[in-house]
PALUMRO-641260 format. One record per residue (C-alpha): residue in one letter; residue number from 1; x, y, z; chain. Coordinates in nm, 3 decimals. Layout:
<"a" NUM <X Y Z> "A">
...
end
This chain:
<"x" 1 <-0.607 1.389 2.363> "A">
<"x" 2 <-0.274 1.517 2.188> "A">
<"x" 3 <-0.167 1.523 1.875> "A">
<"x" 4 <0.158 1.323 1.782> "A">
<"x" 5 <0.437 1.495 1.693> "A">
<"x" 6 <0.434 1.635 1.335> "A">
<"x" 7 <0.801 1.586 1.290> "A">
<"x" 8 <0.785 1.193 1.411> "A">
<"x" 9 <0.646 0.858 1.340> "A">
<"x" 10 <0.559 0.610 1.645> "A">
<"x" 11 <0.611 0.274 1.607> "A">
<"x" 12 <0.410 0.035 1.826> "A">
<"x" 13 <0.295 -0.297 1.836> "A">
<"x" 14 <-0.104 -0.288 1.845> "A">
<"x" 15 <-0.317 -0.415 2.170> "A">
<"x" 16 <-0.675 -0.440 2.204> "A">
<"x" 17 <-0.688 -0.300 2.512> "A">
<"x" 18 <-0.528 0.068 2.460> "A">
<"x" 19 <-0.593 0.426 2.553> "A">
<"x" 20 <-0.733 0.607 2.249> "A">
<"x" 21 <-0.465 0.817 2.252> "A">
<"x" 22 <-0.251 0.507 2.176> "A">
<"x" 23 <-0.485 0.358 1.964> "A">
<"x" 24 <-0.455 0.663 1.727> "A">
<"x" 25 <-0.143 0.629 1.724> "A">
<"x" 26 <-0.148 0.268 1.663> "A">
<"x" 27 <-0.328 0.351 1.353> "A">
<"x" 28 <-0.097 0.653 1.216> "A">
<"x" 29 <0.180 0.436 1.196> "A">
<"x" 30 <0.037 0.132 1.020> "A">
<"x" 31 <-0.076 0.459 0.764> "A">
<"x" 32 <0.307 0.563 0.743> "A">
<"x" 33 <0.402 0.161 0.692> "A">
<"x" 34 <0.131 0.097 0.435> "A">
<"x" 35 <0.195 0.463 0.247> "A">
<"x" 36 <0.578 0.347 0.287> "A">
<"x" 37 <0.450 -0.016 0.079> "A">
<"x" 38 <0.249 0.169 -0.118> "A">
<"x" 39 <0.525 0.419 -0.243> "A">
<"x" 40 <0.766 0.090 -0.326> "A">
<"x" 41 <0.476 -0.107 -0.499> "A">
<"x" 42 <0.405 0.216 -0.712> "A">
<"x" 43 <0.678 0.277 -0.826> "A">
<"x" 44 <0.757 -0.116 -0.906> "A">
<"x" 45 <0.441 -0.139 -1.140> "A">
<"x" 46 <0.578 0.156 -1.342> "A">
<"x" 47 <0.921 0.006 -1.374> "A">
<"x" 48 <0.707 -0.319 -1.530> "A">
<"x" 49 <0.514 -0.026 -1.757> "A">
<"x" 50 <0.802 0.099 -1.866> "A">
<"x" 51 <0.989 -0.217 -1.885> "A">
<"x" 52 <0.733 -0.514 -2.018> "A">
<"x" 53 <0.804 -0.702 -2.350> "A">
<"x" 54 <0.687 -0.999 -2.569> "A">
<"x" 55 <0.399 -1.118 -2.673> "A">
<"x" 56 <0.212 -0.995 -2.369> "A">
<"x" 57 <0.333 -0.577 -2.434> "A">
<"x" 58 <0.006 -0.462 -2.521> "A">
<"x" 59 <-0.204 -0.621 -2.222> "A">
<"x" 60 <0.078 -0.578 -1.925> "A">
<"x" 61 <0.158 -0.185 -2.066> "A">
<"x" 62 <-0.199 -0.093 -1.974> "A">
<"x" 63 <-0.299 -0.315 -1.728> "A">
<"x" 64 <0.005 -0.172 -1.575> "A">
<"x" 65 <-0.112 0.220 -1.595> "A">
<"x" 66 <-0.390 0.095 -1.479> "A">
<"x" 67 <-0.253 0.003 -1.164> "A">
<"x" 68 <0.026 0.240 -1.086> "A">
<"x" 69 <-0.249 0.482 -1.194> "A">
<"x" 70 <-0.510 0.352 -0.859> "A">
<"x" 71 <-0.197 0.311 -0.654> "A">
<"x" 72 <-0.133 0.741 -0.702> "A">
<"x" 73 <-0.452 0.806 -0.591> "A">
<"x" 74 <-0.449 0.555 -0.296> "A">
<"x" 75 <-0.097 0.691 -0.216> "A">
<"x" 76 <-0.275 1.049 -0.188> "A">
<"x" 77 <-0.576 0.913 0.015> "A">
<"x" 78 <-0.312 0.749 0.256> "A">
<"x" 79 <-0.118 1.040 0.303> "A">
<"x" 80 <-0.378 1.271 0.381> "A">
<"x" 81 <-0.552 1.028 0.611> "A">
<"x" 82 <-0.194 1.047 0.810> "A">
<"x" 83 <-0.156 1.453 0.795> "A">
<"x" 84 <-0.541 1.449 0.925> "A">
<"x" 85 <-0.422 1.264 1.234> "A">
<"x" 86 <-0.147 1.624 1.299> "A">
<"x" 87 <0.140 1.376 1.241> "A">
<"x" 88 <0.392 1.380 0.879> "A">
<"x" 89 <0.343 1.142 0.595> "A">
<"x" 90 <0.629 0.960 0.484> "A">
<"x" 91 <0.756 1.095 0.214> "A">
<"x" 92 <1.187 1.119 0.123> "A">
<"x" 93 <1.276 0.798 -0.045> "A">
<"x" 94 <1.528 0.724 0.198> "A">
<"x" 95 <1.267 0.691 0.435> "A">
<"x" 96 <1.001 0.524 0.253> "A">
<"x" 97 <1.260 0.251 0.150> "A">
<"x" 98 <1.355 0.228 0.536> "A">
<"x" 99 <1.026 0.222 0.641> "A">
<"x" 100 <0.880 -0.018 0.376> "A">
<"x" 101 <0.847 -0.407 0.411> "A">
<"x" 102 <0.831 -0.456 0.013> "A">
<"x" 103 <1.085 -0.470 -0.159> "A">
<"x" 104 <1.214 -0.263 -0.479> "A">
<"x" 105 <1.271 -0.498 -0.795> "A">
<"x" 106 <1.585 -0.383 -0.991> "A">
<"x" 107 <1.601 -0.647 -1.247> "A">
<"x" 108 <1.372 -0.670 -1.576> "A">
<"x" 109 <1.216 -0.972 -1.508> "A">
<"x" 110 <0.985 -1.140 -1.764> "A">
<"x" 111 <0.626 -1.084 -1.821> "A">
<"x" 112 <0.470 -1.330 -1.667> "A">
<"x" 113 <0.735 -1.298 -1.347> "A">
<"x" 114 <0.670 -0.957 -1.329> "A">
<"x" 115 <0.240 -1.040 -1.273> "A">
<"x" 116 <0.391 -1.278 -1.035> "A">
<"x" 117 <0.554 -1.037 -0.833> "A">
<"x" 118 <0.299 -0.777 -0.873> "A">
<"x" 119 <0.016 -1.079 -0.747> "A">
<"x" 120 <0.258 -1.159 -0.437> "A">
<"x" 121 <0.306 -0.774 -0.357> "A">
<"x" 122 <-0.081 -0.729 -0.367> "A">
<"x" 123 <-0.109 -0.985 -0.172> "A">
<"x" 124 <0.126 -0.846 0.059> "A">
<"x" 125 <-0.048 -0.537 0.126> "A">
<"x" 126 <-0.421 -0.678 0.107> "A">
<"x" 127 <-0.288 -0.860 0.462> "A">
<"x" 128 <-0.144 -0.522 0.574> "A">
<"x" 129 <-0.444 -0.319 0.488> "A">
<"x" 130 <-0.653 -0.614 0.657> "A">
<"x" 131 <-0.465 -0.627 0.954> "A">
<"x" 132 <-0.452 -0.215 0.995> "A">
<"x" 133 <-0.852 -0.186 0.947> "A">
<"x" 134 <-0.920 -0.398 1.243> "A">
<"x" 135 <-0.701 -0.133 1.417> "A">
<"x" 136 <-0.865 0.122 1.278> "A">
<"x" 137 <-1.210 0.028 1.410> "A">
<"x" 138 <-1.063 -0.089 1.703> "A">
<"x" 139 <-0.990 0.296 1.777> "A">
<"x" 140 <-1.298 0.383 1.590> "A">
<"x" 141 <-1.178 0.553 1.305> "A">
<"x" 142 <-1.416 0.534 1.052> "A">
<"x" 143 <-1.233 0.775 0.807> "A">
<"x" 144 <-0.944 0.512 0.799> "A">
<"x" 145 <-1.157 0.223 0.768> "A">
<"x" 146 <-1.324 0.395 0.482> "A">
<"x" 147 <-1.029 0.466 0.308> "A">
<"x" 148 <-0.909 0.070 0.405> "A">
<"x" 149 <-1.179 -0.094 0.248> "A">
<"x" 150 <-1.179 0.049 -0.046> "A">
<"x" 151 <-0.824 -0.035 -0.064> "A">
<"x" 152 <-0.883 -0.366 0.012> "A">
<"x" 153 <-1.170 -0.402 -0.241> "A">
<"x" 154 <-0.974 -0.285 -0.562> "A">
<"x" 155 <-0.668 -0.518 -0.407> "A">
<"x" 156 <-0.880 -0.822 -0.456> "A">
<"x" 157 <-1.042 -0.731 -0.757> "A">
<"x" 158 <-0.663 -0.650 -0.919> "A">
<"x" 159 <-0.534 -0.944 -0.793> "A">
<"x" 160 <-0.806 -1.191 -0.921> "A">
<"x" 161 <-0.796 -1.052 -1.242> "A">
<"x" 162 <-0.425 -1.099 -1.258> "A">
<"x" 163 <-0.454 -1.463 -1.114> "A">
<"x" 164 <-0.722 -1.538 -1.434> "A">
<"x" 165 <-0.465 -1.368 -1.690> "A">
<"x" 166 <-0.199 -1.589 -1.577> "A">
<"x" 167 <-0.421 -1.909 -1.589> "A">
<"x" 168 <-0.457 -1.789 -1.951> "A">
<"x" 169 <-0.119 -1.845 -2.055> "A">
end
């Protein structure tokens, strides 16, 4: 089996019926996507940190940290589950905005908007973690998967909790 190129990404529409080779490679990319996501989402949940007013400050400023704090760490665990495969992480902005299906927010929406986007971009990536752990066992890659469902685990928890704190309005 070789190693991708170190210098590349390969892009690829998964099968079920692959080489492992492929597979692999299948996998690496949807990495590079999600890390891609991941960078955007990131970096949106600080911009609501550093942005949030109203009544709400005191909740959304630390439930924000608290988020953009996990999403560092996943961003890390991403990355390095991509370098592990030989091949590049993502990582210039130009690229990660190219590569990325989320999108960057540059107004200053209100509070409540701004749980609403953050809900609808979880929700976003929960499907794209979903979808890219049923690769990864497919080309049974258990360190992915690993890494996956813990993702996917702290994705539903955030976004639950965020559901019941807008029901609390």
């Amino acid at each position: 089996m070789s190693a991708p190129d170190p210098n590349t990404t390969t892009a690829s529409a998964p099968s079920t019926d692959v080489a492992p080779e492929r597979a692999e490679a299948d996998v690496t990319t949807g990495l590079n996507d999600l890390l891609a996501d991941a960078t955007v989402f990131y970096q949106k949940v600080r911009h609501y940190h550093w942005n949030v007013t109203g009544p709400h400050f005191f909740t959304l400023h630390e439930e924000f940290e608290t988020l953009y704090t996990f999403w560092n760490d996943a961003i890390d665990a991403i990355a390095e589950q991509v370098r592990s495969r030989g091949d590049r992480p993502v990582h210039t902005l130009a690229d990660v905005l190219d590569l990325a299906s989320l999108e960057e927010d540059p107004s200053t929406p209100a509070a409540e908007e701004m749980v609403e986007f953050v809900i609808a971009d979880l929700a976003a990536l929960d499907e794209q973690v979903q979808h890219l752990a049923e690769r990864a066992e497919e080309a049974d890659d258990a360190g992915a998967v690993s890494v996956l469902e813990d993702l996917s685990e702290q994705i539903e928890e955030d976004r639950w909790m965020l559901r019941a704190w807008l029901n609390d309005l």
